[in-house]
N, C-alpha and C positions, 0 to 999 in steps of 0.2 A: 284234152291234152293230158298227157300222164303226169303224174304229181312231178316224177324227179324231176321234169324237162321243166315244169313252170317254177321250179326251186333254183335252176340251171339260169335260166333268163330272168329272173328277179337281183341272183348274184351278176350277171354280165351287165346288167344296166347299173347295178349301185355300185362295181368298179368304174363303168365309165363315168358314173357321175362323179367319182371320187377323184378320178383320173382328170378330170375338167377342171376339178376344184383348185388341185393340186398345179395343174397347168397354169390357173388363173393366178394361185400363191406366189410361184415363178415370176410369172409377169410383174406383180406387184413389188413383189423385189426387188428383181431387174432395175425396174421404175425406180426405187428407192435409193439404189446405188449408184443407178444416173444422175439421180437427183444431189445426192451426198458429191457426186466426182464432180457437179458442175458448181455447185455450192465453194467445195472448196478450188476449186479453180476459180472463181470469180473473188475469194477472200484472198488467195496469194495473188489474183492480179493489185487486185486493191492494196496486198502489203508491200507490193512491188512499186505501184505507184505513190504511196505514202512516204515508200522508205527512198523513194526519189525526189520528194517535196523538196523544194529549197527553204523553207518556210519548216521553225519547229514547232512539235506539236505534242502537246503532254494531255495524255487522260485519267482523270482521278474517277475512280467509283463514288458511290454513294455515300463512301466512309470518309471519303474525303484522301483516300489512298492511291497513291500514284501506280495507275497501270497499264499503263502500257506509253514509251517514248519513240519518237524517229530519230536519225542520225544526226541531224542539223542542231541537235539537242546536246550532244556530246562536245559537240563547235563551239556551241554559243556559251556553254556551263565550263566547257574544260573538265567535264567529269566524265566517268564512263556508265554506262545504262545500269550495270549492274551495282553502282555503288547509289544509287539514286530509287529504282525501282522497286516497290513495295512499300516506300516509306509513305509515311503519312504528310499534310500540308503542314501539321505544324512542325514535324520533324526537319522537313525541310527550310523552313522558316527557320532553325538554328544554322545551318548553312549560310554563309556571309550575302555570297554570290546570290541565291534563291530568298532573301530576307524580302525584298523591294517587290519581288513576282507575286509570294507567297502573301505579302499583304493585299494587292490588288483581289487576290482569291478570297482573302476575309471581307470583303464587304458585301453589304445586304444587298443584293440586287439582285433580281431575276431575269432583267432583260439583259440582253446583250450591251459589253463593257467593254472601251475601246480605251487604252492610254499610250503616251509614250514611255519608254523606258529606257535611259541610258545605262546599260546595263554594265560596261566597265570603257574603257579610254579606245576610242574610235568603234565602237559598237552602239549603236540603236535601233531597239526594238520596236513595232508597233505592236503591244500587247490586244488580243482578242478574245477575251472570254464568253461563251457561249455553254449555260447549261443545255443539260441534256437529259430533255424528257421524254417519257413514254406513257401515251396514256393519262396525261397529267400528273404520272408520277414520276416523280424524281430520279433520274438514274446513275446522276453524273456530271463532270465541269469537262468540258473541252477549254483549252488553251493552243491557242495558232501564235506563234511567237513571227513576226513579219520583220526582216532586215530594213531598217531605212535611212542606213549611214548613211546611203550614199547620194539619196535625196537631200536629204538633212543640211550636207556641204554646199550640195549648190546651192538652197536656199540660203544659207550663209555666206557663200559667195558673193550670192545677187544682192541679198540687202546692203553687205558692204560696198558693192560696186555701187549701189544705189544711194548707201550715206554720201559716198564720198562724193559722187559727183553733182549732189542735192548743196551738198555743202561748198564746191566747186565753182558751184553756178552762182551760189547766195551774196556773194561776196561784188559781186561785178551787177548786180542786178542791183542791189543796194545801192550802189555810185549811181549807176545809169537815174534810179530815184531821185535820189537828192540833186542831182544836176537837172533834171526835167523841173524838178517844186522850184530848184531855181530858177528857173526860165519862164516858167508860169506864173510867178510871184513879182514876176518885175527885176531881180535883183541883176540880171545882168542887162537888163534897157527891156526898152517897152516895145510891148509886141504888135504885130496886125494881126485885126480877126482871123484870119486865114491863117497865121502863122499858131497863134492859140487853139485853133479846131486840132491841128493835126498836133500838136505838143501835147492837148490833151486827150486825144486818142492814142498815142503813145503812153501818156501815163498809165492809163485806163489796161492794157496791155500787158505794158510789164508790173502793174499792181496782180493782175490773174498770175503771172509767171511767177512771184512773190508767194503767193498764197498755194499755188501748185507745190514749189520748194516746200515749204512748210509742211504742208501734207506729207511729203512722202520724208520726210524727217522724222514727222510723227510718226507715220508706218514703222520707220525703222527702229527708233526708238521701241517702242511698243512691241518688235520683235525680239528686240536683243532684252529685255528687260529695262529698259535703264528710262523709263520713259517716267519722272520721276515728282512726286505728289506732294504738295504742300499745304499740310489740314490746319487748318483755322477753320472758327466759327464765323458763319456768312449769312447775310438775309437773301434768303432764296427767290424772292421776292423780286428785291429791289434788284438783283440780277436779272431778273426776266426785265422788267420796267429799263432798264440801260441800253438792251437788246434790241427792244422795239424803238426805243426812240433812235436807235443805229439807222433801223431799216424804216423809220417815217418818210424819208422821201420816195424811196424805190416803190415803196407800198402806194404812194399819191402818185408815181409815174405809171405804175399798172391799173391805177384805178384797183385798187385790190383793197376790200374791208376787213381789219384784223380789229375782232374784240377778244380783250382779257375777263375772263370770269374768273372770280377772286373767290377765294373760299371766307364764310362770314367769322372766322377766328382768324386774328393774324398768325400765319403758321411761327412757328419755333425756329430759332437761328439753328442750320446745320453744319456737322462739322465735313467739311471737305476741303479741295482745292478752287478756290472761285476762279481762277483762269483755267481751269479743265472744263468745271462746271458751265462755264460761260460759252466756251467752245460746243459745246453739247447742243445749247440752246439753239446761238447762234446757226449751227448746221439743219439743224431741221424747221427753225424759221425761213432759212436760206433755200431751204429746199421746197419749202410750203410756197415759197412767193413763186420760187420755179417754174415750177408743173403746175402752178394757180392759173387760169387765161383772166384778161382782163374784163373786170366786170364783178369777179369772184370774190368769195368770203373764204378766209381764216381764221378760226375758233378757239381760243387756247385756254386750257381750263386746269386749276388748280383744285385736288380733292387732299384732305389728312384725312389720313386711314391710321390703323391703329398703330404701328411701329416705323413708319413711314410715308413719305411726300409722297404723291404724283402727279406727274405735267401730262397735260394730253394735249396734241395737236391737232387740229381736222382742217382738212381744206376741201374744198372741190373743184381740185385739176382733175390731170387726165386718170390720175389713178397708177395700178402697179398689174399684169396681166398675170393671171394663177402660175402660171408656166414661169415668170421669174420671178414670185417673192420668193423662193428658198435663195435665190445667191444675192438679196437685196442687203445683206450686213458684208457680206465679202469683199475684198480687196477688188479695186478697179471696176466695180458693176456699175454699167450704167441701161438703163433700160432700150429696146428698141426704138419705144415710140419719143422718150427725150430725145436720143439720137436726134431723130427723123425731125423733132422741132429742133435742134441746131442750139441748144442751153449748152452754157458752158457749166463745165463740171472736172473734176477729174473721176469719180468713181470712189473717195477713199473718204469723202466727210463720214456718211455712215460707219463705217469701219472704225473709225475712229472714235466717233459718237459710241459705237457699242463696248468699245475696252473700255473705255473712261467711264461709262455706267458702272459695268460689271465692276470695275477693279475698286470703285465706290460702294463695293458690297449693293449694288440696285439689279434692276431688272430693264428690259428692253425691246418691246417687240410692237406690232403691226395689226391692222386691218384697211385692206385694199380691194377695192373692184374695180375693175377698167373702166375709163367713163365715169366714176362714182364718186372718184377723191380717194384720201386715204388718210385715216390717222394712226400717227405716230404716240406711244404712251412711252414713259418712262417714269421708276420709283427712285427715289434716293432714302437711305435707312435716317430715322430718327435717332440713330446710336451709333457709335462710333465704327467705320468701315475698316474692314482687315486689309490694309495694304500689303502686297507682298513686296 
């Protein structure tokens, strides 16, 4: 082959290769600017659906710098984006409005941060804080500001509806009492067997509708605040010792054996309310004999640990099933299988048992297995408790 022709065909193949290369460059391109066109279309969907959240939402950088807001934000602040955005947490924390938010963002936490916030006259927030990581590093704080006025009201509705007619009730239920103990006592003539079964199974009765009242008195109380605490120094002691000699006979009618294990120092008088305190006890002895079958043991044991009591309670009833110990402190819980044994309850002793800890500066929790029993612990502080 003559030299020029194979000079000729060595150039026609390195333009076609170059021509492929160049083709393939195209492609990648292309690719890149489909990629970039659908990139941002899928971020203006996303600012579209942000900037339609009804729910406001503030993001701070790494600096702590407010970058970026939705419109819900303007509502709730009364400001506009631009006199807000850029500034820093503590900047804003000089802002009257943003002072109460801007704290919630100084505390040390890293998990997720849930409060409410009344944020000014018929407005309530449920604040949501969530850092934002990449990588395990740090990148940033989300804030979800969540409207919950209007929750807020009916639950204030309903407790008031619920005082009042708690208090409604109390009043007539109280006569119906004292007129039954009179009937039972002899004072208005003397009764037949048959006429005392059923007078005192009416007492029996409306002594539960008594104690139901009560309960949800308490609830209300304990929502509105006013649910209200009278500290004196108390033998802790001799309150549990009152307790059980209450429930000595219910305890010989189930055949149910309750020992006290006592701690070998006499603990320390504490400063609380002994009629809160008592209630405490009360409810979870009440609930131990409960869910006890007869034949069964109840355990209750007193330890002093270094800044504070604890009472612990065990028994071996039926227990509490994994699937409802989370809503076993909450209003009106009662379990399937009490249900299903037909105990009387309302749902709200515990409830109530866990404010009157907590608001004793203590602690309040559980261990349950179906079948197994369950015991109940609680602390109370050796120092003085922060009442609010």
């Amino acid at each position: 082959m003559p030299k020029e022709n194979k000079i000729t065909n060595q150039k026609t193949a390195k333009f076609k290769e170059l021509e492929n290369a160049y083709s393939a460059l195209l492609n990648v391109v292309e690719d890149i600017n489909e990629e970039k066109q659908q990139i941002k279309k899928d971020r203006d969907r996303a600012l579209v659906i942000i900037d339609n959240f009804n729910d406001g939402i503030l993001v701070f950088d790494k600096k702590n710098t407010l970058s970026f807001t939705n419109p819900p934000i303007e509502s709730f602040f009364e400001m506009k984006t631009a006199e807000i955005i850029g500034k820093s947490a503590s900047a804003l924390a000089e802002i009257p409005i943003f002072e109460s938010l801007m704290n919630f963002l100084s505390r040390e936490e890293t998990k997720i941060f849930r409060k409410e916030l009344p944020l000014k006259k018929n407005l309530i927030l449920e604040v949501t804080i969530i850092p934002l990581t990449e990588e395990k590093e740090e990148m940033g704080t989300l804030i979800i500001l969540h409207d919950i006025t209007k929750e807020k009201t009916i639950e204030r509705i309903k407790t008031e509806f619920v005082s009042l007619a708690a208090h409604q009730l109390r009043t007539p239920l109280s006569a119906i009492k004292w007129t039954l103990r009179m009937l039972l006592d002899g004072d208005l003539g003397k009764l037949s067997p048959e006429q005392r079964d059923f007078l005192e199974k009416t007492y029996k009765s409306n002594e539960r509708m008594i104690f139901l009242i009560n309960d949800l008195l308490n609830v209300t109380r304990i929502e509105e605040g006013r649910y209200i605490y009278q500290l004196l120094f108390c033998d802790f002691l001799e309150i549990i010792h009152s307790v059980i000699n209450f429930y000595h006979g219910e305890l010989e009618r189930k055949n149910i054996k309750l020992e006290l294990q006592e701690p070998g120092d006499k603990p320390p008088r504490i400063l609380g309310d002994e009629e809160k305190i008592k209630l405490v006890i009360e409810n979870l002895i009440d609930n131990a004999i409960r869910y006890t079958f007869p034949g069964g043991k109840i355990i209750i044991s007193i330890e002093l640990l270094d800044e504070e009591i604890e009472f612990k309670i065990q028994d071996t009833g039926m227990g509490i099933p994994k699937s409802e110990q989370p809503r076993v402190f909450t209003k009106f819980f009662r379990g399937a299988d009490a249900i299903k044994m037909e105990t009387e309850g309302s749902g709200l002793g515990l409830f109530v048992t866990k404010n009157i800890v907590e608001a004793h500066g203590g602690r309040i929790w559980f261990q349950s297995e179906e079948g197994k029993g369950a015991t109940f612990y609680f602390t109370l502080p050796l120092t003085r408790p922060k009442m609010e």
